[in-house]
C-alpha positions as CSV (number, residue, x, y, z in Angstrom):
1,X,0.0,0.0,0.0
2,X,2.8,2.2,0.5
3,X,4.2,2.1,-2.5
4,X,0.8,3.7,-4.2
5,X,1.0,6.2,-1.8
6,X,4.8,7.3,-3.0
7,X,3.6,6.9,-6.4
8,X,0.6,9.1,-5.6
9,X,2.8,11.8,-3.6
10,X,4.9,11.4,-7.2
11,X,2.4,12.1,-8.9
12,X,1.1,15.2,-6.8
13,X,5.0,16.9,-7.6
14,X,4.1,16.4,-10.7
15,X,1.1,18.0,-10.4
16,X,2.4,21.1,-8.5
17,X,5.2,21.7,-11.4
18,X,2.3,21.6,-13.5
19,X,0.8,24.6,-11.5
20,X,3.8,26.5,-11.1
21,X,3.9,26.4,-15.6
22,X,0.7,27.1,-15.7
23,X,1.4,30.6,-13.1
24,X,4.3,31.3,-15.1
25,X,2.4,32.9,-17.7
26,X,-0.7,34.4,-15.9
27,X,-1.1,37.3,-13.9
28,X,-3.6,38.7,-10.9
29,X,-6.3,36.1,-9.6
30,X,-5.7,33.3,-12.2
31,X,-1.5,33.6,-10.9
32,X,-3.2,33.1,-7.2
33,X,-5.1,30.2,-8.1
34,X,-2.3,28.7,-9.4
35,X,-0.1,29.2,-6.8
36,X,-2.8,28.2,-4.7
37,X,-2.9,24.4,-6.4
38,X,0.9,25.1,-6.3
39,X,1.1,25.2,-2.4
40,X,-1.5,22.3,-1.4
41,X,-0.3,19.2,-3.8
42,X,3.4,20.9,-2.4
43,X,1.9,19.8,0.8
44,X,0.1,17.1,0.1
45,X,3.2,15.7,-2.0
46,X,5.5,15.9,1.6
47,X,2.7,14.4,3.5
48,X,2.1,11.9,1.4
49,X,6.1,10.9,1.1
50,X,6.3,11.3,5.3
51,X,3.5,8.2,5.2
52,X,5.0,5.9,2.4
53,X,8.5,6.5,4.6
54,X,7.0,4.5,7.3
55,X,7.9,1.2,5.6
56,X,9.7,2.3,2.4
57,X,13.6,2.9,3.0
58,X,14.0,6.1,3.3
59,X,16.8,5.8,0.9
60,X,15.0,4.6,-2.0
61,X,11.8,6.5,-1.4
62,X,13.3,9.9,-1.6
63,X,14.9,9.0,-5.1
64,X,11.8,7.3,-6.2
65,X,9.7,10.0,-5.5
66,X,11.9,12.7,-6.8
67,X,12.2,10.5,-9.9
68,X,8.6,11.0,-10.6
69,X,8.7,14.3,-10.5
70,X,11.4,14.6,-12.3
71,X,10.3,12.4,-15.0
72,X,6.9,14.1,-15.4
73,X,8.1,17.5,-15.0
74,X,10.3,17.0,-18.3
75,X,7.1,15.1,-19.7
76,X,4.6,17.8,-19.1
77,X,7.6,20.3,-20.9
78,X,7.8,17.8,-23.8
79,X,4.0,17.8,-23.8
80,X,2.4,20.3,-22.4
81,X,4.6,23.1,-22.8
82,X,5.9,22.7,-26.0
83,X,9.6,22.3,-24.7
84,X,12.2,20.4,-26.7
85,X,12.3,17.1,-27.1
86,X,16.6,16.8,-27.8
87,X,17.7,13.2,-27.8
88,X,20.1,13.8,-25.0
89,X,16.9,15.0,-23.0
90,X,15.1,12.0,-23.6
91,X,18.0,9.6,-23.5
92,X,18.5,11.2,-20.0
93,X,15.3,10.4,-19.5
94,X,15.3,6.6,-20.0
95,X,18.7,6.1,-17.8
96,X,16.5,8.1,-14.8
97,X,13.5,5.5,-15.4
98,X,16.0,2.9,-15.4
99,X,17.8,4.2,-12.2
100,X,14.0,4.2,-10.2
101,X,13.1,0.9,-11.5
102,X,16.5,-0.4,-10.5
103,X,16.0,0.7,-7.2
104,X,12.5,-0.6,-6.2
105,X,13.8,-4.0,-7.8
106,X,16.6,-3.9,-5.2
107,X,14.6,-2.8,-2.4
């Protein structure tokens, strides 16, 4: 069970990186709402990691869940925001994927 809820406060980092782009380009009450959504899956992402710590090694939740992030915060650029999509970027990428799945497999 704890290992859906790192995945899910993964997923919530992803979701506040989303935010943050989104406030980037926006200004008055649509930059608060934003930062708003920003601040609670920020929250909610910590909490969520403090939980799956009680029986995930601390050691290879941190990476995992920063892995996530990372991973879909260079997805939602490729996607979302119309970054570049280099082949060192994505081959990068791959090797982090590689480097999270190699960890849960050894924990």
């Amino acid at each position: 069970m704890n290992w859906i809820i790192l995945i899910a406060a993964g997923l919530c980092e992803v979701g506040f990186t989303y935010c943050l782009g989104r406030a980037k380009g926006v200004a008055g009450g649509e930059w608060w709402t934003w930062m708003a959504g920003f601040g609670v899956l920020y929250v909610l992402s910590a909490a969520l990691l403090a939980k799956a710590t009680q029986t995930i090694e601390l050691s290879v939740a941190y990476p995992v869940w920063t892995g996530i992030g990372a991973v879909g915060a260079v997805l939602l650029g490729v996607i979302v925001f119309r970054e570049p999509a280099t082949f060192w970027r994505m081959f990068f990428l791959v090797t982090l994927i590689g480097s999270i799945i190699g960890l849960k497999a050894l924990s």
